[in-house]
C-alpha positions as CSV (number, residue, x, y, z in Angstrom):
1,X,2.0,22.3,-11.0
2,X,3.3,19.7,-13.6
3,X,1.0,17.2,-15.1
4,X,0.9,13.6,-14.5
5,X,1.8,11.3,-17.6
6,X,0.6,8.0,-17.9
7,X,1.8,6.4,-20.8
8,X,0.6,2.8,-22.4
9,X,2.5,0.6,-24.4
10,X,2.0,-3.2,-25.4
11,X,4.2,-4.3,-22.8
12,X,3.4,-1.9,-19.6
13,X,2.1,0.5,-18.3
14,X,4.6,3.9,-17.1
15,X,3.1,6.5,-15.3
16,X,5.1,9.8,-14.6
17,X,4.5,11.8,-11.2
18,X,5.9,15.3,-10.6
19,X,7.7,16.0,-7.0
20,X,9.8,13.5,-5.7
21,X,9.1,10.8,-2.7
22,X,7.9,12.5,0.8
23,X,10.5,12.3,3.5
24,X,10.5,9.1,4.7
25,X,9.9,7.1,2.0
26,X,11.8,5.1,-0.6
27,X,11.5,2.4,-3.2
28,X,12.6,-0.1,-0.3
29,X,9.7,0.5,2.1
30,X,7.5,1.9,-0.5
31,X,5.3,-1.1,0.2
32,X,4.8,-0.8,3.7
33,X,5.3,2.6,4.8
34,X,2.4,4.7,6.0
35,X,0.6,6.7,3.9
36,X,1.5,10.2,3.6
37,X,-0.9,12.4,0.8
38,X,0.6,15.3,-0.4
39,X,-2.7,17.1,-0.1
40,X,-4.4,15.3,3.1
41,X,-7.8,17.7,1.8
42,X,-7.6,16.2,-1.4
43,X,-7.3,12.9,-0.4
44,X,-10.1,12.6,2.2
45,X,-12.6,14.4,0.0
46,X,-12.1,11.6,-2.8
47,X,-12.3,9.0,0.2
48,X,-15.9,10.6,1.4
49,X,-17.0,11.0,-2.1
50,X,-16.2,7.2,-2.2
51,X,-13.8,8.1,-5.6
52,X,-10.9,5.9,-3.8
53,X,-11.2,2.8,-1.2
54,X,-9.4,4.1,1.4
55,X,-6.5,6.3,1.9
56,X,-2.9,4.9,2.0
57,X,-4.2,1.5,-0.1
58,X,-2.7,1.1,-3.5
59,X,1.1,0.0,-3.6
60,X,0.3,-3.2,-1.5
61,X,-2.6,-4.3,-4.1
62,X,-0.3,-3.4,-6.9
63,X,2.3,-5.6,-5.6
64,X,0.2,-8.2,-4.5
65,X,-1.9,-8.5,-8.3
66,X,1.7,-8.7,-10.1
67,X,3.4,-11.4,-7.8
68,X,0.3,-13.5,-7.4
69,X,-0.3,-13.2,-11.4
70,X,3.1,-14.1,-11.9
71,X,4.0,-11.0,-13.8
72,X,7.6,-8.8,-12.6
73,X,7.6,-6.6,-9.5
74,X,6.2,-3.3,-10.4
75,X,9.4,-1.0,-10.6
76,X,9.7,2.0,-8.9
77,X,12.4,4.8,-10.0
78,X,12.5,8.4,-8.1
79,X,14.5,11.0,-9.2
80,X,14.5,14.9,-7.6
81,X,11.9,16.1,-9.6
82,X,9.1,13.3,-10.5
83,X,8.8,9.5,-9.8
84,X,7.8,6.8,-12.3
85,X,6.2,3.9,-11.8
86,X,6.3,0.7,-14.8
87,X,3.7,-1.8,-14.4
88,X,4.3,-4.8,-16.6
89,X,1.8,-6.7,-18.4
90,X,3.1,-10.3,-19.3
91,X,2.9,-13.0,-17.3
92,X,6.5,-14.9,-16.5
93,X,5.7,-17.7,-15.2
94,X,2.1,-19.2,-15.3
95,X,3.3,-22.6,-13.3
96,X,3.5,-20.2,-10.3
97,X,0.0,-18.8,-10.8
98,X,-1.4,-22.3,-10.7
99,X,0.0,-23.3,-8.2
100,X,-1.4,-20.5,-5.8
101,X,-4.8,-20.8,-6.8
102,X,-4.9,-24.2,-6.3
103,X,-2.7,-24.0,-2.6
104,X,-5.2,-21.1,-1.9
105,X,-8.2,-22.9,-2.9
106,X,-7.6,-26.0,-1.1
107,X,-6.5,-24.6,1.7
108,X,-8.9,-22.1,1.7
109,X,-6.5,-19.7,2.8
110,X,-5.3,-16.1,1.1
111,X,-1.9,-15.8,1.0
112,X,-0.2,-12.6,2.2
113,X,1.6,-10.0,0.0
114,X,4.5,-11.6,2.1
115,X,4.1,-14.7,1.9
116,X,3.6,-14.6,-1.8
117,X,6.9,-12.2,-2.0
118,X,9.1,-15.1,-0.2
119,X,7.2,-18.4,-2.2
120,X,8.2,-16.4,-5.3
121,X,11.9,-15.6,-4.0
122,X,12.7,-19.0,-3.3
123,X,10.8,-20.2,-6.4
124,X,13.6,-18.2,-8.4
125,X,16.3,-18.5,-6.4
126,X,16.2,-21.7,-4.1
127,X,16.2,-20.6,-1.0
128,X,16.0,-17.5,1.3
129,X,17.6,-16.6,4.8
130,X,15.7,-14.6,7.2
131,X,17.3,-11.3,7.0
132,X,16.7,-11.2,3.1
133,X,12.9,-12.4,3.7
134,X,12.8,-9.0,6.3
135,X,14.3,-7.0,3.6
136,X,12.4,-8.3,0.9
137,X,8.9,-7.7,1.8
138,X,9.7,-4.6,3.9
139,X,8.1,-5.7,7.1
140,X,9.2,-6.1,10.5
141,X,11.2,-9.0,12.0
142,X,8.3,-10.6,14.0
143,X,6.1,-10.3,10.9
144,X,8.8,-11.6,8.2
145,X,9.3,-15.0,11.0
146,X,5.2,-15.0,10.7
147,X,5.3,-15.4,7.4
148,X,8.1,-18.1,7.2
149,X,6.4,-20.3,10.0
150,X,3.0,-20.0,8.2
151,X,4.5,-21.0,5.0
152,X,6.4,-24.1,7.1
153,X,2.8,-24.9,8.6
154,X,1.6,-25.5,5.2
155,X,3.9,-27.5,3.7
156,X,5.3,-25.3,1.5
157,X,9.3,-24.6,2.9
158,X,11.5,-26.6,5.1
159,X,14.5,-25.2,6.7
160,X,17.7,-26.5,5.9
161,X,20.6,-24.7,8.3
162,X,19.8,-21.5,8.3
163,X,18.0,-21.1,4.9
164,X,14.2,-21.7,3.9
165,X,13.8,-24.2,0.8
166,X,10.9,-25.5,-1.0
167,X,9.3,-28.4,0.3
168,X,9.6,-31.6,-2.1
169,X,5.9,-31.7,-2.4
170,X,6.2,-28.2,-4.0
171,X,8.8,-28.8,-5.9
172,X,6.8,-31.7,-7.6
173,X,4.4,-28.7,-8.8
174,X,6.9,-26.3,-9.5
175,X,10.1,-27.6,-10.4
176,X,11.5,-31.8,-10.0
177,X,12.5,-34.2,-7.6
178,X,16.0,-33.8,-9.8
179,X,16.2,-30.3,-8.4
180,X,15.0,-30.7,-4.6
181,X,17.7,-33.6,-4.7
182,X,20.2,-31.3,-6.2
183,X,19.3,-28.5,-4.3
184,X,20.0,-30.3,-1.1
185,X,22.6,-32.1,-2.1
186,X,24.2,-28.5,-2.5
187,X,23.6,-28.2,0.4
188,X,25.3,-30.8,2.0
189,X,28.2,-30.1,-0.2
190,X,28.5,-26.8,1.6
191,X,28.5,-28.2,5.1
192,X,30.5,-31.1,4.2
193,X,33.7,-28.7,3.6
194,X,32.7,-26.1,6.2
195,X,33.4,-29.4,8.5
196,X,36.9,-30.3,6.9
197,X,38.0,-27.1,7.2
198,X,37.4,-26.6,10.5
199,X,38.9,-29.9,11.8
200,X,41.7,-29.3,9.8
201,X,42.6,-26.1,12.3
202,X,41.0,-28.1,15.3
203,X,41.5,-31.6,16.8
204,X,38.2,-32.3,16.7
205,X,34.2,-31.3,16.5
206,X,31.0,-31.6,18.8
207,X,26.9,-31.7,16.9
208,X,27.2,-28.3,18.8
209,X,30.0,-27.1,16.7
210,X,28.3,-28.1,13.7
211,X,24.8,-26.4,14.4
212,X,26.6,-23.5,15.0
213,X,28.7,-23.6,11.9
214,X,26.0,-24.3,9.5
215,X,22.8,-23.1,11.2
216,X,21.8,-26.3,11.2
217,X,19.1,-27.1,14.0
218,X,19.7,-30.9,15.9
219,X,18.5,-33.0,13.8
220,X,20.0,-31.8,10.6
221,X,23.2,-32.0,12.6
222,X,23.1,-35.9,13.5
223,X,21.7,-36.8,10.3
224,X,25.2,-35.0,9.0
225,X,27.2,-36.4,10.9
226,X,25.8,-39.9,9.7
227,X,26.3,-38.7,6.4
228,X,30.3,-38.1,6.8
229,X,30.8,-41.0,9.0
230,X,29.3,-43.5,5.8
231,X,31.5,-41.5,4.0
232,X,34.7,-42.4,6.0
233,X,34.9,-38.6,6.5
234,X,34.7,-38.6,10.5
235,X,34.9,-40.7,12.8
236,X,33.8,-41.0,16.8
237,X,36.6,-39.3,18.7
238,X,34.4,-39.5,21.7
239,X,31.6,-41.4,22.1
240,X,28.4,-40.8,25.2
241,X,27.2,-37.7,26.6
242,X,29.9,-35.6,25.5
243,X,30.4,-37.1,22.2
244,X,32.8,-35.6,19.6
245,X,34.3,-36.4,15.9
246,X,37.7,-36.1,14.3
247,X,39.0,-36.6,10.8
248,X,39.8,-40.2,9.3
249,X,43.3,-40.3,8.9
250,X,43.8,-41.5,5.4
């Protein structure tokens, strides 16, 4: 019987709910979980008396409007009693918002709240691996992997091992050519040593070995293994079918 608060101020928007979250649901799958009125009466009335869209629509238009506007994720806090919800107002970063119009425009293509959620991810952090791009948008495995493909169809990631990366043609929009260099020369850097370390325990190691160890696919693989061998890293140990590398003994 407690009131709902919402409360303006020149940065965001807070708006105070009594009773906690129904069973079920929680600020990590908030975004995708079914909908679940408190007062199913309530809420189909509004929906006939066409005061509200449609039930169970709401959390995934918030999200999408703040992440495609470049504004912070809408932040969600639930405590026994009430949940609050803060809705910023200022934009972060208005590159980004650019940058999906125009994509979307050109493309003529509407991006998913997904696919938004992982473009802005990487955006801020480099790079994504799938489990995180699951956990991250809150949907299922087959839908996450949807999303990643689509966003490789356009142009707009690249896989390198097991991580999704920007595509130099975004980061021209978004960041530098300095930074896509740097960002994969990082990651090189990281395979490089995972590779001395394991043929310092082991005699020697197959393009096999190497996908494996850094979730590189094929041809990443070869084009590393050209890499260390200009290097005077590794060398041929075995050459043919069953070819193989060891360390350069220096």
């Amino acid at each position: 019987m407690a009131s709902i608060y919402v409360k303006q101020y020149p940065g965001h928007i807070l708006i105070e709910n009594p009773g906690g979250f129904l069973d079920g649901i929680t600020e990590n799958n908030i975004i995708t979980h079914a909908s679940s009125p408190r007062n199913k009466l309530i809420a189909e009335t509004l929906q006939r008396l066409k005061y509200v869209q449609r039930t169970g629509q709401g959390v995934d238009i918030i999200y999408k409007e703040t992440v495609s506007m470049g504004k912070p994720y809408p932040i969600y806090r639930h405590y026994n009693d009430s949940v609050q919800l803060t809705i910023y107002s200022s934009t972060e970063d208005i590159d980004f918002v650019k940058f999906i119009i125009k994509e979307q425009e050109s493309k003529q293509i509407a991006f998913s709240l997904a696919e938004l959620m992982i473009l802005r991810f990487v955006k801020d952090n480099r790079s994504i691996i799938f489990r995180k791009a699951v956990e991250l948008t809150q949907v299922t495995e087959d839908e996450a992997r949807n999303a990643l493909n689509r966003l490789q169809h356009f142009s707009l990631l690249e896989t390198v091992g097991n991580q999704y990366m920007l595509t130099a043609r975004v980061y021209d929009s978004l960041k530098s050519g300095i930074e896509y260099t740097q960002d994969h020369t990082i990651q090189y850097l990281k395979a490089k040593r995972l590779i001395i370390e394991y043929l310092e325990k082991e005699e020697n190691i197959t393009r096999a070995n190497i996908q494996e160890l850094c979730g590189y696919n094929d041809n990443q693989a070869r084009r590393t293994i050209e890499k260390l061998k200009k290097e005077n890293i590794i060398q041929n140990d075995r050459t043919g079918r069953y070819a193989n590398y060891k360390l350069v003994k220096k």
